[in-house]
C-alpha positions as CSV (number, residue, x, y, z in Angstrom):
1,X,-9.1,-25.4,-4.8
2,X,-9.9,-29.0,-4.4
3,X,-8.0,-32.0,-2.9
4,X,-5.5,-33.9,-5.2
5,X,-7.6,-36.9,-5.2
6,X,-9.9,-35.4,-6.6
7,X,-8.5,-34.3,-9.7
8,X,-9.5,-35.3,-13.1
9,X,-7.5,-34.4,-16.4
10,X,-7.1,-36.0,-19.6
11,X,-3.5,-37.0,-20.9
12,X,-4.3,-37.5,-24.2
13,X,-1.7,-36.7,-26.8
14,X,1.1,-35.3,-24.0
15,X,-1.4,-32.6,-23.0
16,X,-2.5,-32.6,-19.4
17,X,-6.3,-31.3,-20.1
18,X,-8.4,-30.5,-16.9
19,X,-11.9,-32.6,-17.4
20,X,-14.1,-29.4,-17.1
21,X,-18.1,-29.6,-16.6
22,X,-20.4,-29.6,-19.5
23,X,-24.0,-27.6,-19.1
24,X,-25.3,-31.5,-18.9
25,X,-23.5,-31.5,-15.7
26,X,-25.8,-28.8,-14.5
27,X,-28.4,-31.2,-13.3
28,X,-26.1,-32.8,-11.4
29,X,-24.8,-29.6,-9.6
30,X,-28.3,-28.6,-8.4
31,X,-28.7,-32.4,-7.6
32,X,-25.8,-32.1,-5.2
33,X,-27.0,-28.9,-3.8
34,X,-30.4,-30.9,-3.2
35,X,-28.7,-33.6,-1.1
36,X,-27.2,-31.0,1.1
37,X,-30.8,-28.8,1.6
38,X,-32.5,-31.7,1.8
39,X,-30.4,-33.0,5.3
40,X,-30.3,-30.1,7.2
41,X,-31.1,-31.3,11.2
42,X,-29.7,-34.6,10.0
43,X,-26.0,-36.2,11.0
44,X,-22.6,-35.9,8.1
45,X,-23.3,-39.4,8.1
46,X,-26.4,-39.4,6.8
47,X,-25.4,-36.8,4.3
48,X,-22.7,-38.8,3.3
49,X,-24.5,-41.8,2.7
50,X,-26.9,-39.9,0.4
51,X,-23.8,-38.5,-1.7
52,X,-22.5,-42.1,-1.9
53,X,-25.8,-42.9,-3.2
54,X,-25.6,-40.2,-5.7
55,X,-22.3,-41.1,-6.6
56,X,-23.3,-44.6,-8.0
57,X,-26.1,-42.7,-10.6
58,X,-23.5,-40.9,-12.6
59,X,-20.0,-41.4,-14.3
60,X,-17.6,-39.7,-12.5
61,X,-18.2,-40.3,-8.6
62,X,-14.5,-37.4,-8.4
63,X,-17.2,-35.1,-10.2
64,X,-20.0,-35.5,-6.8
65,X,-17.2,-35.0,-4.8
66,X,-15.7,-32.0,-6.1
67,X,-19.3,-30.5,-5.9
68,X,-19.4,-31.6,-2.4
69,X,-16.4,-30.3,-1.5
70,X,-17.4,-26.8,-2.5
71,X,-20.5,-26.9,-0.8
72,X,-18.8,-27.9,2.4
73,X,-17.6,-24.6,3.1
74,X,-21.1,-23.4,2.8
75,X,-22.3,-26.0,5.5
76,X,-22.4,-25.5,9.0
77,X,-22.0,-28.5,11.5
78,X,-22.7,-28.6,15.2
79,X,-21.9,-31.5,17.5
80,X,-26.1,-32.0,18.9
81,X,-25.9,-33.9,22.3
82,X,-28.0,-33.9,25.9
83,X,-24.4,-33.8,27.6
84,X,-21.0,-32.8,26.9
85,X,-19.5,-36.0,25.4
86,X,-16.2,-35.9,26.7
87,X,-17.5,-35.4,30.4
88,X,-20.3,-38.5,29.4
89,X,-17.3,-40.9,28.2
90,X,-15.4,-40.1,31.0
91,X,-18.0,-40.9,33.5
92,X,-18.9,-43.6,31.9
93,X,-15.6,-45.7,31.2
94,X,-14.6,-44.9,34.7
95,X,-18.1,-46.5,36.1
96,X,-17.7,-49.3,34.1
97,X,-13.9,-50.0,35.2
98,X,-15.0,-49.7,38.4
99,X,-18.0,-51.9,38.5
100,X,-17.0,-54.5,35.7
101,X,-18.9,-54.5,32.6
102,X,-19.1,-57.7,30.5
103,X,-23.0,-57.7,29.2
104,X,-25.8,-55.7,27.9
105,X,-27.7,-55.4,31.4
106,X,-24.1,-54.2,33.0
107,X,-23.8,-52.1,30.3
108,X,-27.6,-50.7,30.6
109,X,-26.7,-49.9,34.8
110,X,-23.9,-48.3,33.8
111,X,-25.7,-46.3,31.7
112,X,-28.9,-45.6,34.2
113,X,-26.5,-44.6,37.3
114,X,-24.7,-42.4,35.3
115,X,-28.1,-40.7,33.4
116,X,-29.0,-40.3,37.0
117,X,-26.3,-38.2,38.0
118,X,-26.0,-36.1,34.3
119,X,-30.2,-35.6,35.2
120,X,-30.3,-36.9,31.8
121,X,-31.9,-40.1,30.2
122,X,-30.6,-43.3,29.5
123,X,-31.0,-42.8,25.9
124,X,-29.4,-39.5,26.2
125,X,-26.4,-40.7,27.7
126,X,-25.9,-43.4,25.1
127,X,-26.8,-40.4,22.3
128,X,-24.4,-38.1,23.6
129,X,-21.2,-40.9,24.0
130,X,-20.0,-40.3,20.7
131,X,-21.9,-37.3,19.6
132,X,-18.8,-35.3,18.7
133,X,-17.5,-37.8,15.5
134,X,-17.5,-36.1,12.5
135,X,-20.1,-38.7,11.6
136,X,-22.5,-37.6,13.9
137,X,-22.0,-33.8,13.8
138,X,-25.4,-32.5,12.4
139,X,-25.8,-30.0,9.6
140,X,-27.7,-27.4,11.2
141,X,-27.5,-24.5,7.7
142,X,-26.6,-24.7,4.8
143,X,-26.5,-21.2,2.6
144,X,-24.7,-21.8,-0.3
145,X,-23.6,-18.9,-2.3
146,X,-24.1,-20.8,-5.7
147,X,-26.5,-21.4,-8.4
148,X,-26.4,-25.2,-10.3
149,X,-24.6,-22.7,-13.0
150,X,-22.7,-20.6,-10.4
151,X,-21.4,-24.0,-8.6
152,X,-20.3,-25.6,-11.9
153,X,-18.1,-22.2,-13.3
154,X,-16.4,-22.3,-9.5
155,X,-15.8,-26.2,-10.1
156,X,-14.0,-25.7,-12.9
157,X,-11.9,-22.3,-11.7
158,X,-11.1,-24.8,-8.7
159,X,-10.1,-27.9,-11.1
160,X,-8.1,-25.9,-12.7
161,X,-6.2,-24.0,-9.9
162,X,-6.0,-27.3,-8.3
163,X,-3.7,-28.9,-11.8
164,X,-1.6,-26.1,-11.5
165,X,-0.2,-26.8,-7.9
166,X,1.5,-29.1,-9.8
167,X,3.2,-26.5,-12.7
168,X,6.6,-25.8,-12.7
169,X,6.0,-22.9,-14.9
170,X,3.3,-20.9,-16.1
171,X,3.1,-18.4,-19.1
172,X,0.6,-15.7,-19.0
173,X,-0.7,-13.0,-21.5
174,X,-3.4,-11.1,-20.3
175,X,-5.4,-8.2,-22.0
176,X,-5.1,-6.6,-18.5
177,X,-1.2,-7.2,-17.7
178,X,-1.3,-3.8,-14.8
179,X,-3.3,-6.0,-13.2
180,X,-1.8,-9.1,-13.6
181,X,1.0,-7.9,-12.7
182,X,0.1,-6.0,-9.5
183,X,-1.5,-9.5,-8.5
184,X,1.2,-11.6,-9.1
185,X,3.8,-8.9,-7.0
186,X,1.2,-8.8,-4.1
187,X,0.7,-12.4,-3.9
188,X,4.9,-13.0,-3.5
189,X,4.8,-14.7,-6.5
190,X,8.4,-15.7,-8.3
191,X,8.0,-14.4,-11.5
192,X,9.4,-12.3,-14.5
193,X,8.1,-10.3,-17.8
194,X,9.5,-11.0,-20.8
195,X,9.1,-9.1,-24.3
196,X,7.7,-11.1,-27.3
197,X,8.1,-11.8,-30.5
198,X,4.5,-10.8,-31.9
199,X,3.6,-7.8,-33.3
200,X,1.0,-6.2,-31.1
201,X,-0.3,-4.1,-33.8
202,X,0.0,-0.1,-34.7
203,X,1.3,1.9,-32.8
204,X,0.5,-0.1,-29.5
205,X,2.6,-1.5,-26.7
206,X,4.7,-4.9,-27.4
207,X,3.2,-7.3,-26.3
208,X,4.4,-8.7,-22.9
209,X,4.4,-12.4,-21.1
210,X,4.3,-13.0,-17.2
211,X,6.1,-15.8,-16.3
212,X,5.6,-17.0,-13.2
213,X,7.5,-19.5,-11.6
214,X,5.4,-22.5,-9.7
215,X,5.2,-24.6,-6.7
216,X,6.3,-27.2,-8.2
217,X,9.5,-25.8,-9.0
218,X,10.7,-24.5,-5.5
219,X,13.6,-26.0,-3.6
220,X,11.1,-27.3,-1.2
221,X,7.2,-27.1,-2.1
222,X,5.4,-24.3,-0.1
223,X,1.9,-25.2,0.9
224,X,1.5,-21.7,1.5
225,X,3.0,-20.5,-2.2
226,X,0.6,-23.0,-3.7
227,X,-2.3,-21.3,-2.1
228,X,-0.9,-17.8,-3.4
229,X,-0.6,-19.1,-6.6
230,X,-3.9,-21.1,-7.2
231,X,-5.4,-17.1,-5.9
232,X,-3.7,-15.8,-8.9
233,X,-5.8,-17.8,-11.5
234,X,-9.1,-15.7,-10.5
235,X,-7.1,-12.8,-11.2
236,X,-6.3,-14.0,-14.6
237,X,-9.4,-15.2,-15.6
238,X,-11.1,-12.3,-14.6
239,X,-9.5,-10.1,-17.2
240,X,-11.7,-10.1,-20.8
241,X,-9.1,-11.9,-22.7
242,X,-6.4,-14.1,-21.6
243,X,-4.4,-17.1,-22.4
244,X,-2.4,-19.5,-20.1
245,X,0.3,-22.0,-21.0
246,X,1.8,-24.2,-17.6
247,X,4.3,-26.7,-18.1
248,X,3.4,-29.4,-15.7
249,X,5.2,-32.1,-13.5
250,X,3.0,-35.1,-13.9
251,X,5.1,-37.5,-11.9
252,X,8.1,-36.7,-13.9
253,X,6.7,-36.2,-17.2
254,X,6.5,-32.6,-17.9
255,X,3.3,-31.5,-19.8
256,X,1.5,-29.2,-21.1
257,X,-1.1,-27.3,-19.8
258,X,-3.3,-24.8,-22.0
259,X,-6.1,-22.5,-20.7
260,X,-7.7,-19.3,-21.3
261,X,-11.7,-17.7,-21.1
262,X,-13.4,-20.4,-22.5
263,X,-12.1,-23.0,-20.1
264,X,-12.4,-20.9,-16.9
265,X,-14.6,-18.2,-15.7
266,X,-15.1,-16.6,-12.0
267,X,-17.9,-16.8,-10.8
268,X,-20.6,-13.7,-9.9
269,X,-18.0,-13.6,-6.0
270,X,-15.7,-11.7,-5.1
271,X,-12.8,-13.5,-6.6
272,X,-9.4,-11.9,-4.2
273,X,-9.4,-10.0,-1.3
274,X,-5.8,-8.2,-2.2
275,X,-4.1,-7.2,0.8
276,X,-2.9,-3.5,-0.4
277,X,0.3,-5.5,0.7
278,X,1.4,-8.9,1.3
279,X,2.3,-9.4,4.9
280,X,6.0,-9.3,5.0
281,X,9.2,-7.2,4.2
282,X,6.9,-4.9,1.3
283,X,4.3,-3.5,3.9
284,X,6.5,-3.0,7.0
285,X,9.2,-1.2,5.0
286,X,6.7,1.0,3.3
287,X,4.6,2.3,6.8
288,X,7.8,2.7,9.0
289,X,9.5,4.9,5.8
290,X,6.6,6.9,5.5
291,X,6.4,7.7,8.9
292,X,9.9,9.7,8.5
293,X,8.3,12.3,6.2
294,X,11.4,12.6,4.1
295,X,12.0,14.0,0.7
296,X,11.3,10.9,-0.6
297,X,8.2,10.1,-2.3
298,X,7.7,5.9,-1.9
299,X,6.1,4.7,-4.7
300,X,4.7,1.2,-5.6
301,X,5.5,-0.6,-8.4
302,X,6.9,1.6,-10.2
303,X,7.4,1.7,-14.6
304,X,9.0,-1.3,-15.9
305,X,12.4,-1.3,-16.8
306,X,13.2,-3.0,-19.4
307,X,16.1,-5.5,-19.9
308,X,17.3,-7.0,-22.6
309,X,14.3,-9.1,-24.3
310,X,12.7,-9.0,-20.3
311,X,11.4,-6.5,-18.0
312,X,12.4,-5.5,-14.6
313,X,9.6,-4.2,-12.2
314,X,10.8,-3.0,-9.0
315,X,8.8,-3.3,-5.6
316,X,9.2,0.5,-5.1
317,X,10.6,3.4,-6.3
318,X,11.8,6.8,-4.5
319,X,11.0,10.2,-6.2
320,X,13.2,13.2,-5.3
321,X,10.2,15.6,-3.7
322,X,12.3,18.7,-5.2
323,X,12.9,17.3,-8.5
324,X,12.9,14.9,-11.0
325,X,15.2,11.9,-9.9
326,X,14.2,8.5,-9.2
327,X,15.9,5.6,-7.5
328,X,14.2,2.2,-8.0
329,X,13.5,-0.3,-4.6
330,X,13.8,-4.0,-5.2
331,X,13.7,-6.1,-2.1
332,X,15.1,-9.8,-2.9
333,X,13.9,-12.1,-0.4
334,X,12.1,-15.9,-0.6
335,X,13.7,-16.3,-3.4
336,X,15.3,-19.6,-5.2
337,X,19.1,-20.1,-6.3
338,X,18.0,-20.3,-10.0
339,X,15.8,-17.3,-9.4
340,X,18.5,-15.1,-7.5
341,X,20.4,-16.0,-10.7
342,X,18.1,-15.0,-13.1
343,X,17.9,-11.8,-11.4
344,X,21.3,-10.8,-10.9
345,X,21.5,-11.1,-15.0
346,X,18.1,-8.9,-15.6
347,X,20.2,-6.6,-13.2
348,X,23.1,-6.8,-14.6
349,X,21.7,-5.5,-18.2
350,X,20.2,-2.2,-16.3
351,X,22.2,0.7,-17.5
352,X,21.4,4.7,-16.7
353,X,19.3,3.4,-13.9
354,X,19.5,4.0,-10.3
355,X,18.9,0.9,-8.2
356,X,18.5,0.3,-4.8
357,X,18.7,-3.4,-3.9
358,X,17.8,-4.9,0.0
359,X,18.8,-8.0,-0.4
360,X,18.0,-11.0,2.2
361,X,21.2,-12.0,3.9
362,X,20.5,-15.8,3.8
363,X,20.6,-14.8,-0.5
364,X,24.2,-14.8,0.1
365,X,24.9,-12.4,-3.3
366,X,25.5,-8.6,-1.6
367,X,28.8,-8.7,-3.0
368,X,27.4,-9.4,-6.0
369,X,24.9,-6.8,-6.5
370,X,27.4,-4.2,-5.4
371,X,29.7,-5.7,-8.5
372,X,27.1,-4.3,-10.7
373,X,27.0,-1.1,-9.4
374,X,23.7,-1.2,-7.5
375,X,23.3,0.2,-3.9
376,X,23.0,-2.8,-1.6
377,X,21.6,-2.7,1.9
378,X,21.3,-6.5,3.2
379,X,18.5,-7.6,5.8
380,X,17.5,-9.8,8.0
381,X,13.6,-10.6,8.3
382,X,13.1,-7.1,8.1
383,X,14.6,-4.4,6.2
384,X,16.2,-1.5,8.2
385,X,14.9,2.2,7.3
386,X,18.1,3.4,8.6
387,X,20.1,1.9,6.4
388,X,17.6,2.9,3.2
389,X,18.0,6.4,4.3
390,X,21.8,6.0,4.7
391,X,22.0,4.8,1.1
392,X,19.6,7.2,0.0
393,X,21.6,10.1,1.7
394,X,24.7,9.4,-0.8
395,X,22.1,10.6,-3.5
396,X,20.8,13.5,-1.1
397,X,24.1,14.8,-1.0
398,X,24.6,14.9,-4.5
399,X,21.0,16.5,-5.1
400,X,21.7,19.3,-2.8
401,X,25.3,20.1,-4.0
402,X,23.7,20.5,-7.6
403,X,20.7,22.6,-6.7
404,X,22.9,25.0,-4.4
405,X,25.4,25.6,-7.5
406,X,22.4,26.2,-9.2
407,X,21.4,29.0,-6.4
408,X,23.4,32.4,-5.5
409,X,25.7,32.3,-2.6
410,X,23.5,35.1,-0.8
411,X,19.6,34.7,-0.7
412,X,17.4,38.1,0.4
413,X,13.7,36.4,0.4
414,X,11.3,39.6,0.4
415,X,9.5,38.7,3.4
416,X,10.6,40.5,6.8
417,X,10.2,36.8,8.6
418,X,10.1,33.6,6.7
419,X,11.4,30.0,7.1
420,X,14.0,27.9,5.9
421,X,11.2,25.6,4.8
422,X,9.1,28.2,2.9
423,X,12.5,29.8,1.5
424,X,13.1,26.3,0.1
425,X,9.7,25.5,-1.0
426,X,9.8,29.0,-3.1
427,X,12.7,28.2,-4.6
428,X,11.7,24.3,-5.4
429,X,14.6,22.8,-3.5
430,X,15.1,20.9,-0.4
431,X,16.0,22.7,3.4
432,X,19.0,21.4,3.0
433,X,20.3,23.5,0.0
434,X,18.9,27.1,1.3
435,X,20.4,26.2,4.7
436,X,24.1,26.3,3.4
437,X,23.5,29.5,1.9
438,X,24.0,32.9,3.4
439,X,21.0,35.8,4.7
440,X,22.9,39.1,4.4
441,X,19.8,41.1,5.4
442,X,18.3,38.7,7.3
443,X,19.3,36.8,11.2
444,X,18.4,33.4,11.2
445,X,16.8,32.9,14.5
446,X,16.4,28.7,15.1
447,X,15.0,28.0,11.5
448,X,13.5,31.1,10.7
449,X,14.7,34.5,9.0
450,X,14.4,37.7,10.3
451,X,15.2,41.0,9.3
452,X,17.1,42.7,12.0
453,X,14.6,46.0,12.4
454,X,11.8,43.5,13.2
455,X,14.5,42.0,16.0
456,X,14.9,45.7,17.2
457,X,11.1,46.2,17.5
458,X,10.3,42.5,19.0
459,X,12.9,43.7,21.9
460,X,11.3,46.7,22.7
461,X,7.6,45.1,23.1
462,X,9.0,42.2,25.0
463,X,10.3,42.5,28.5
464,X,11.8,40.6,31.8
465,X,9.4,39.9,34.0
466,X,6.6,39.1,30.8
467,X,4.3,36.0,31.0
468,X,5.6,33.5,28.0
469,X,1.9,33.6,26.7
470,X,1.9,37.5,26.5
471,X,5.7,37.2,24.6
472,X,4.5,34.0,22.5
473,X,1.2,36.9,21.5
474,X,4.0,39.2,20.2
475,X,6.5,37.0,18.2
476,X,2.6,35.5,16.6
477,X,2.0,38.6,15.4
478,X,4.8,38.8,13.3
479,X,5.2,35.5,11.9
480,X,7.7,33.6,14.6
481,X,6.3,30.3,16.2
482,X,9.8,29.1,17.7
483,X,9.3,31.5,20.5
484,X,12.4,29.8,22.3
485,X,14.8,30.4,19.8
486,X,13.3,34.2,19.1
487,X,13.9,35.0,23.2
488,X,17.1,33.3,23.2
489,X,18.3,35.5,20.3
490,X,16.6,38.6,22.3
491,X,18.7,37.5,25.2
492,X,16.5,35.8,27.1
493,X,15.5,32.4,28.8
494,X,11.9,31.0,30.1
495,X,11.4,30.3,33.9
496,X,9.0,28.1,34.7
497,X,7.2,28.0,38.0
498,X,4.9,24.9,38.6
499,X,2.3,24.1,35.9
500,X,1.0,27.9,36.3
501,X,2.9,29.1,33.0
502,X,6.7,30.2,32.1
503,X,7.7,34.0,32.7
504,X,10.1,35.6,30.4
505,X,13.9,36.4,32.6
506,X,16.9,38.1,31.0
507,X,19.8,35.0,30.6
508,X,22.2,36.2,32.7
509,X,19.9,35.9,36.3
């Protein structure tokens, strides 16, 4: 993106046109490029006064400095001095306070005496005063990742991004909308889907528009949001067929902005480093939920839900691991008034879906949300697990009630020993259900079944006085790894003597 000075659009007819390159203006991208190769080992200020030079050969002096301003970021500068300037100056000014300088020759002692201590030369002492001004930095490389061609397409891509920081709005159709989409959610972007009038043709999808909401339009203008959303535009143009429509604040005037594959282009770079999250709320919910291993499968960006003429697409969505129910995750957060407004009415037009809402407390509308039905958990900063699983329990409940109806009131797996977890996995349902549920010919021993024959035999090969690893041999054999809760049920505890190993005792010693 470049600076705001150096934009240049066209207003004609109430448009607001971005003043894209032409291929003439080729020449003068590899003439710019020339100006920087051609002053490495010299100072910015030389390089400056070359691009000033260049600046007076051609039409648009914005135009050689929105080159330059792209190639700056491929220049390295280094501050080339004999001495450190700061120490130089501060040696010098306090000689010269001390001693009284008024002319050249009190200037030129100054100068020698302090050389002399530096074991430097006069010259570089006087070099090295002001070495560090960005005027006298020197470009030491320059490695520029652009073509005359390459450097023109990025010019425009950044033009372009750098009108929109001023859009209020922008309207996007895009013959890759997953994408689009993905992007705009990753990049925190405000924005909404709505359903269009045109007719996409056959039997195909309808056809969709992203609205996204712009800098311009927040409460108070985010430096930060305006970066996000002049990333988005590489996004956009990067898809084979796209069209762009931003209403712009041009110093009160709103105008019209119109864009799409001809204008812009990304160049032969890699355009977005997408964070598989943004940094907040999203990413620190999803790893610290995930870590729980529930049965809930977290998944992003789920279908959209359509409402009304608009779409709904959730940050998340959880997926019943033992059958086919799904609660939708939005997290509200960073959000405007109009914007919390707009989405309490796409909310409010949801029907037969389950909805999940964490909602920023600073939002102010939890008692709202909970008006329309949706599960509200509110947050401050960062959204509690807890109180997602606590919401998500209600629904637990409910899922285990139904699949134990669905199961008879005694279970007799086939296996002599098995586990409540294999037992539930058999049967498709969650731990939870089978564990209510009774085991005529089986004891449950800790979390695992048992017929009672294998019990008898386990008691007569394991005896008082055995080492734990000798009894822990035995119940392996048949299928038990909770070798505490198998002893307890044979009536017997673990002594443990020092860090030599535990030894099997009856209870009652």
């Amino acid at each position: 993106m470049l600076t705001k000075d150096l934009l240049r659009v066209s207003r004609r007819g109430g448009t607001y046109r971005p003043q894209f390159t032409t291929e003439a203006d080729e020449e003068l991208a590899a003439r710019v490029l020339g100006v920087y190769q051609g002053h490495v080992g010299e100072p910015r200020a030389t390089l400056a006064e070359a691009l000033t030079d260049l600046e007076g050969d051609v039409e648009s002096f914005k135009l050689v400095r929105g080159f330059a301003k792209l190639l700056e970021r491929e220049a390295t500068f280094e501050v080339r001095a004999a001495a450190d300037p700061e120490r130089v100056r501060d040696a010098v000014f306090r000689a010269a306070e001390r001693e009284g300088v008024v002319t050249a020759d009190e200037r030129a002692a100054v100068l020698e005496r302090v050389a002399d201590r530096f074991g430097v030369t006069v010259d570089d002492i006087d070099t090295s005063l002001y070495a560090d001004l960005d005027s006298r930095e020197v470009l030491v490389a320059f490695d520029p990742r652009w073509s005359p061609a390459d450097l023109r397409e990025q010019y425009d891509l950044s033009l372009a991004q750098t009108a929109l920081f001023d859009a209020t709005e922008v309207r996007i159709r895009s013959a890759d909308p997953k994408r689009l989409v993905s992007a705009v959610k990753r990049l925190r972007l405000l924005y909404e889907i709505r359903k269009t009038s045109e007719d996409s043709g056959g039997d195909g999808p309808p056809v969709r528009e992203v609205i996204v909401t712009g800098p311009d339009a927040l409460f108070r203008r985010s430096r930060r949001y305006g970066t996000r959303f002049a990333r988005l535009l590489r996004t956009v143009a990067a898809a084979p067929d796209w069209h762009l429509e931003a209403t712009i604040d041009d110093r009160g005037t709103d105008r019209l902005l119109e864009l799409d594959g001809s204008d812009v282009t990304v160049p032969n770079v890699e355009p977005l480093a997408e964070p598989a999250f943004d940094s907040g709320v999203e990413a620190d919910f999803a790893a610290r939920f995930r870590a729980l291993d529930l049965d809930w499968d977290l998944v992003r960006e789920p279908e959209p839900l359509e409402s009304g003429a608009h779409v709904v697409i959730p940050d998340f969505a959880f997926d019943w691991a033992h059958g086919d129910f799904r609660v939708f995750f939005e997290i509200m957060g960073f959000w405007t008034p109009e914007y919390v407004e707009k989405k309490l009415s796409r909310l409010s037009t949801l029907e037969d879906v389950e909805l999940l809402v964490a909602v920023d407390e600073s939002l102010g509308v939890g008692e709202e949300l909970a008006a329309l039905d949706h599960r509200v958990v509110t947050y401050t900063g960062t959204v509690r697990v807890k109180d997602v699983r606590d919401a998500l329990r209600r629904y637990e409940d409910d899922l285990v009630a139904a699949a134990a109806d669905d199961l008879p009131d005694d279970l007799v797996p086939e296996a002599d020993v098995t586990t409540l977890a294999r037992l539930a996995a058999d049967y498709g349902v969650s731990e939870a259900t089978v564990e209510a549920k009774a085991f005529p010919e089986h004891e449950r021993v800790g979390r695992t079944l048992v017929r009672p024959a294998v019990l008898d035999d386990l008691g007569e090969r394991i005896e008082a006085g055995q080492s734990l690893s000798a009894a822990e041999t035995v119940l392996d054999e048949v299928g038990i790894d909770d070798a505490s809760a198998a002893l307890s049920a044979l009536g017997y505890r673990v002594e443990w003597t020092g860090l030599s190993g535990g030894t099997v005792r009856p209870k009652e010693e």
